[in-house]
N, C-alpha and C positions, 0 to 999 in steps of 0.2 A: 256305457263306458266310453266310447268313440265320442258319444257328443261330449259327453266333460272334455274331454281328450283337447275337441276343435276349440271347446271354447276356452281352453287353457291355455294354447297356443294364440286364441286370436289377441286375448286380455294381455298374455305378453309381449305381442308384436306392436299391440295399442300404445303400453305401458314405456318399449323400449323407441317407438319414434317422439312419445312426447320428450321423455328425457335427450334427447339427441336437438329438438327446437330449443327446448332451453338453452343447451349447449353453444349455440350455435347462433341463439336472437343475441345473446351476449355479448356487448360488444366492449367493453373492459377485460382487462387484466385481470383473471383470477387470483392472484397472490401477487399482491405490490412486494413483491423482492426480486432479487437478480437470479433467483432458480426458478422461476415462474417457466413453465415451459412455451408458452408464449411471448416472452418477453425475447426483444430482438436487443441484442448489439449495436452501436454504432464501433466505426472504425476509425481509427490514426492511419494519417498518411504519412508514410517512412523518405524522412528527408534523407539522412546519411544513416548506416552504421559501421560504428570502429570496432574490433575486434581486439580483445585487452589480454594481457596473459596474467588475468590474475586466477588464484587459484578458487579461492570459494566469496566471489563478490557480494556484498549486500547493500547498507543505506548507500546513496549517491546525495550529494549534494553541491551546492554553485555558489562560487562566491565572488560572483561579478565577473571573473575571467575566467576561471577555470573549472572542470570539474572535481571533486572530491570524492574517493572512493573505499568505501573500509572491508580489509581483505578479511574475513573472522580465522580461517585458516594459519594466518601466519599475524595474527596481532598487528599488523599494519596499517597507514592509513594512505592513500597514494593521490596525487597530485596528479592530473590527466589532461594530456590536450586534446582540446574540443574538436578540433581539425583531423587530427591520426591516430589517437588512440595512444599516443606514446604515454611514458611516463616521466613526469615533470620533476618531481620529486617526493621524494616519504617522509613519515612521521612515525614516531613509535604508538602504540597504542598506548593508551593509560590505565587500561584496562583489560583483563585475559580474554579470549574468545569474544568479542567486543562485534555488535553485529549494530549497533545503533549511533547515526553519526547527522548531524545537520549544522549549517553555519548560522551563524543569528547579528551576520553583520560586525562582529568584532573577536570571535575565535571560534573553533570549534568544540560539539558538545558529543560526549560519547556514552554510549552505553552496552552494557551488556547483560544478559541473563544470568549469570552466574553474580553480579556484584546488586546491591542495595543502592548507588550511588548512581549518579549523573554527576561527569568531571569536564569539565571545558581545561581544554589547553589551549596556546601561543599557535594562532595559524603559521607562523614564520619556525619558530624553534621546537615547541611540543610541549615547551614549560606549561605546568598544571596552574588553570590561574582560579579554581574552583573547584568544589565536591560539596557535593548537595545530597546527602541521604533521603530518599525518596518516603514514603511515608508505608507503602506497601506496592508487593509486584514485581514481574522480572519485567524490565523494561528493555523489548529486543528493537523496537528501532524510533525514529524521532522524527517529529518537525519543527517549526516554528512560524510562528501567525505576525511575528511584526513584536510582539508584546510579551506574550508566556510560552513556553517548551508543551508539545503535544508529546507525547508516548504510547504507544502498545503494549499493554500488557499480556504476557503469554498466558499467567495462571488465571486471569480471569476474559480473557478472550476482549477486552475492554479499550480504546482508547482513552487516553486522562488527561487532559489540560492540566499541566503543572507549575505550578510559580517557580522558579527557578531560585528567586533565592531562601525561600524555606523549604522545597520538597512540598509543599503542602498539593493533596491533590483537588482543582477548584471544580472541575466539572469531568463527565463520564458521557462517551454513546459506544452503543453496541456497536460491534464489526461486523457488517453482514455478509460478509463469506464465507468460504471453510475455511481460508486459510490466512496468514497474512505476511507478508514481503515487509513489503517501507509504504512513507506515505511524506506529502507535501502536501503546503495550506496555499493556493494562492486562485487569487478571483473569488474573494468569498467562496471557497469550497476547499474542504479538505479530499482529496487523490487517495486511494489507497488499491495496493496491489494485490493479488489473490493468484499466488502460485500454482495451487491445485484445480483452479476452476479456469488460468488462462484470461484473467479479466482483471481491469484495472476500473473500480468504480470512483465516482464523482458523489459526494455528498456533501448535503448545504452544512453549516459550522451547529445546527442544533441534531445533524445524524442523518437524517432523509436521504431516502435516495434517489439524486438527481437522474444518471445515468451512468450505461454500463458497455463499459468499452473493451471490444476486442485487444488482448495482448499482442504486441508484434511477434511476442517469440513467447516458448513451451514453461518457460516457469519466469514468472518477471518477478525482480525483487526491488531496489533501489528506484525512488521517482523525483526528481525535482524539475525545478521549471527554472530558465534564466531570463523571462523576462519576456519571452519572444516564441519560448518553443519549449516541449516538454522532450525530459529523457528517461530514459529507462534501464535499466542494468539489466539481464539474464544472467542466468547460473550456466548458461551457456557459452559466457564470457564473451557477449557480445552487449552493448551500449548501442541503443536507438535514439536517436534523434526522431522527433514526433510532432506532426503541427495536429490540430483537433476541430 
């Protein structure tokens, strides 16, 4: 009995260093995605942050001068200076609880989970110069690529490239987080933010994941870029300015 004994132990001490060389000759990534537990972060370097007093901040967006901010708490959409964090001025929502907003160059476009619609209003007055019935999906926040409206879907976890003036939806990639914020298209890659996980990933325009970057702050939601430099909104009601 002793010798089964030794030789049961020596067969699993064999058994348990080969498994450990395997482990270990490997020199890839186990799981090509952002919870890979090897898989490292890169990091943004934090130019300024302004501290905003809004209440529940979400998409952010730039429209050559300033920032764009939509409050979902109080139906708002607020006008920010990029310098102090002041606020420039408001807009009504067009929409209740309205947490989805981006500029496309000649007004803004809004959305929210509770509505079927994507509505662009008058970036100067608020006047509604559009409403596009979406085809399926709560769509909680937006981009735009130059050409057609991007969206996040909540109920199916999905982003959807959407033609703006039919609702038609043209293309779908998976979200590879747990969670999702906002996102922005620029440099060939769509940005998207992940609340829960503290990360802000980069993927190319067909899904892939480029890379996966450290959050400045504990929950990031709103991301756009003006051109020069990326920003970020917190539920902490702080705005980072961010070079990469």
């Amino acid at each position: 009995m002793d010798t089964l004994s030794k030789s049961l132990n020596i067969f699993k001490s064999i058994f348990i260093l080969l498994l450990l060389e395997m482990f270990f000759s490997c020199g890839e990534r186990i799981f090509d995605n952002p919870f890979d537990p090897r898989a490292s972060k890169r990091e943004f370097t934090v130019i300024s942050v302004l501290n905003i007093s809004l209440t529940l901040p979400r998409d952010l967006t730039w429209d050559g001068s300033t920032l764009w901010i939509i409050d979902e708490a109080v139906d708002t959409i607020y006008s920010i200076n990029k310098y102090s964090g002041s606020i420039i001025r408001s807009l009504k929502s067009p929409l209740p609880q309205a947490s989805g907003l981006i500029y496309d160059g000649s007004g803004l476009w809004v959305s929210s989970y509770q509505s079927a619609q994507l509505v662009k209003i008058n970036i100067i007055s608020g006047e509604i110069l559009r409403r596009v019935n979406i085809q399926k999906g709560k769509i909680t926040s937006l981009a735009y690529d130059g050409e057609k409206l991007w969206g996040y879907d909540k109920i199916s976890n999905k982003i959807y490239r959407i033609d703006q003036e039919s609702g038609q939806i043209l293309k779908s990639i998976n979200n590879p987080g747990f969670s999702f914020g906002g996102m922005e298209i620029f440099n060939d890659s769509i940005w998207i933010t992940d609340p829960n996980n503290f990360s802000i990933y980069q993927l190319s325009m067909d899904g892939d994941l480029i890379s996966t970057y450290s959050a400045p702050g504990q929950s990031p939601w709103g991301i756009t870029f003006d051109g020069f430099y990326v920003w970020n909104v917190d539920s902490n009601r702080k705005i980072y300015q961010l070079s990469y």
